[in-house]
N, C-alpha and C positions, 0 to 999 in steps of 0.2 A: 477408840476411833475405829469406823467402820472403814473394810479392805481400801473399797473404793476411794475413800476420803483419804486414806494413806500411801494408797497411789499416786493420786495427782497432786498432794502435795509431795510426796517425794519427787513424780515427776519433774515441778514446776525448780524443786530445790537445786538437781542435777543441769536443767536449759540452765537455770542461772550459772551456775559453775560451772560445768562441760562445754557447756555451747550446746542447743537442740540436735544440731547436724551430728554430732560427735556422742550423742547417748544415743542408745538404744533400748526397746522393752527389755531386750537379755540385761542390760545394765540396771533398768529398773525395777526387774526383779531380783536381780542379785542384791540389791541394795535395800531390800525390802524383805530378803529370805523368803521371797514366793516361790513357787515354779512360773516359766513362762505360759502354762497353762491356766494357771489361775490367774494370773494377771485379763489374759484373753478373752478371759471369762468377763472378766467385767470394762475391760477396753478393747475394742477389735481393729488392734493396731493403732501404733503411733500417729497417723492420721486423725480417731477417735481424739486422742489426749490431748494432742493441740487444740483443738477446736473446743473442748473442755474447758481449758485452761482459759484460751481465749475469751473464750464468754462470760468467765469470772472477770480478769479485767475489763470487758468492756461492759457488763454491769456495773463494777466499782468507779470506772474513769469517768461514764455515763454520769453518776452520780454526782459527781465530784465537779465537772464543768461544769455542770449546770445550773450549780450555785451561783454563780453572779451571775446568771442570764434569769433565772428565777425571780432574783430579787439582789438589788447593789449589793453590795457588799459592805463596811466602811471602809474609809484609806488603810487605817492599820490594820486590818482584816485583810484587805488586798494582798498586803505584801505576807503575811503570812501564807496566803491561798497559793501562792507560787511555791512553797515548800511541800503543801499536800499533794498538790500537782507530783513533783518530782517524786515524793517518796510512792505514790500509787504506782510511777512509771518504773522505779526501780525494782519495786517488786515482783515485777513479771520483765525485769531489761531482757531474757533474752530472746521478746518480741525482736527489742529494738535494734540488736548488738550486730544481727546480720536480716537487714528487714527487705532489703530486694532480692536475697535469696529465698528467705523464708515465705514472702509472698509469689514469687516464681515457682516454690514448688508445691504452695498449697495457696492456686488463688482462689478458692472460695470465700478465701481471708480478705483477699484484696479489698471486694467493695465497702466491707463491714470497718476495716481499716481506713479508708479515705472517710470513712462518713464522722469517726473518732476524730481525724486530722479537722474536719469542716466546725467540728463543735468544739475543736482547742482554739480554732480561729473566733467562732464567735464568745465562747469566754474569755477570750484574751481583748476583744473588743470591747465588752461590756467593763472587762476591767478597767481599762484605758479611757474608758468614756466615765467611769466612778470619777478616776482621776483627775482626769478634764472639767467635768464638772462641778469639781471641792477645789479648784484652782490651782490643784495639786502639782501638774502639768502645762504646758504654752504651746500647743503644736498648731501646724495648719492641718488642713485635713489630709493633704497629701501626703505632710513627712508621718500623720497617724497611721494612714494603711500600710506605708511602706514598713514602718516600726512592729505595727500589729505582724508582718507578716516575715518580718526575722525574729520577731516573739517564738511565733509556731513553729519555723525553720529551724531552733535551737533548743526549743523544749521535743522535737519530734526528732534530731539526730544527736543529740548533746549525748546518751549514755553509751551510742555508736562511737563517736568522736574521742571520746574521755577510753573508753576501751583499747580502742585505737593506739591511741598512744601510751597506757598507763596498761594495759592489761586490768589486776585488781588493785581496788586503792580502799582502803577504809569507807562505807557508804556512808558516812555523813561528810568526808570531804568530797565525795562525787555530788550529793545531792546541793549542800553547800556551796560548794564551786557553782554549779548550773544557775542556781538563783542567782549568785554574788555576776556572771554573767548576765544575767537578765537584769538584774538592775546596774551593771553599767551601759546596756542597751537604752535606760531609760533614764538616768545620772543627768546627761547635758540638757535633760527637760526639766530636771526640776528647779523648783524657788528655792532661795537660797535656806529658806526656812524650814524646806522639807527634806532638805539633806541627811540628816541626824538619822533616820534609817540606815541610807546608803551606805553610811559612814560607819554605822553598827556593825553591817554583814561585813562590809570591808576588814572591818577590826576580827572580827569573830574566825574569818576565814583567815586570816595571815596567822591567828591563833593556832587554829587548825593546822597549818602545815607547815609551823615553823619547826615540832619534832623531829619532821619528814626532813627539812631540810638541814637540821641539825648532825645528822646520821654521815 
């Protein structure tokens, strides 16, 4: 692997564990057994490295919503598409973990940031309207926008929130959790017939953290 490519993945490895604010180039050269001159060499400052990083996700996230706006999805593709969502987001959470600091101190980030938030909004639309229109769902259009828009409020603070209170938790009950949240955002919409998902993640996640609470 070439330096640069084992920079920023180191970088990107350290925001997730440290918190961004709390590493430094010194740390991520120490971590990588550079000198800080060679690091500089091919980042000119931690400034550079976010903006790096950032563009790989929002390349990948780009991708990734854009799928049900493209073209439907099916029902049971939907609810899978909520878990690629989450695990893209965690991969780079420590966007999310501290995201009005992080945008406060590097707002170049900001606009590129709210333009990601506009297109979680319209794939989460496109979702909801899959749904709506396989009879999947019964909403009016009101309770849809209102629902569409603690969708995006919960897939855009959930790894914030879940930190928050949990510090680290195993990533599949973080990203598990989020969904098993979002589908009980959208639980009291469905037919009795399409339950059997809901009812799945339900099961799968009490799986998940029955060890936890076993301890």
């Amino acid at each position: 692997m070439k330096t640069r490519d084992r920079i920023l993945q180191t970088s990107l490895a350290l925001f997730n564990l440290e918190g961004e604010a709390n590493t430094t180039t010194v740390d991520i050269a120490n971590e990588l057994d550079i000198s800080p001159g060679n690091l500089y060499y091919h980042f000119k400052g931690k400034d550079v490295l976010i903006a790096e990083l950032f563009t790989q996700y929002e390349q990948g996230i780009t991708e990734i919503l854009n799928a049900p706006i493209d073209r439907p999805l099916s029902v049971e593709d939907n609810w899978f598409y909520l878990y690629v969502v989450f695990e893209e987001m965690y991969n780079y959470r420590f966007l999310y973990r501290n995201l009005s600091d992080l945008l406060a101190r590097y707002p170049e980030l900001a606009r590129r940031f709210r333009r990601i938030v506009d297109l979680k909004h319209a794939a989460i639309t496109a979702f909801w309207q899959t749904l709506s229109d396989a009879a999947v769902v019964s909403t009016s259009e009101e309770e849809a926008e209102a629902l569409v828009d603690n969708m995006v409020l919960l897939l855009t603070y959930w790894l914030n929130y879940d930190h928050l209170l949990h510090e680290e938790r195993p990533p599949a009950l973080i990203i598990h959790k989020g969904v098993y949240q979002l589908m009980s955002m959208i639980a009291p919409y469905l037919g009795e017939q399409q339950r059997d998902f809901y009812e799945q993640v339900r099961s799968i996640y009490r799986n998940i953290i029955a060890p936890a609470a076993a301890k």
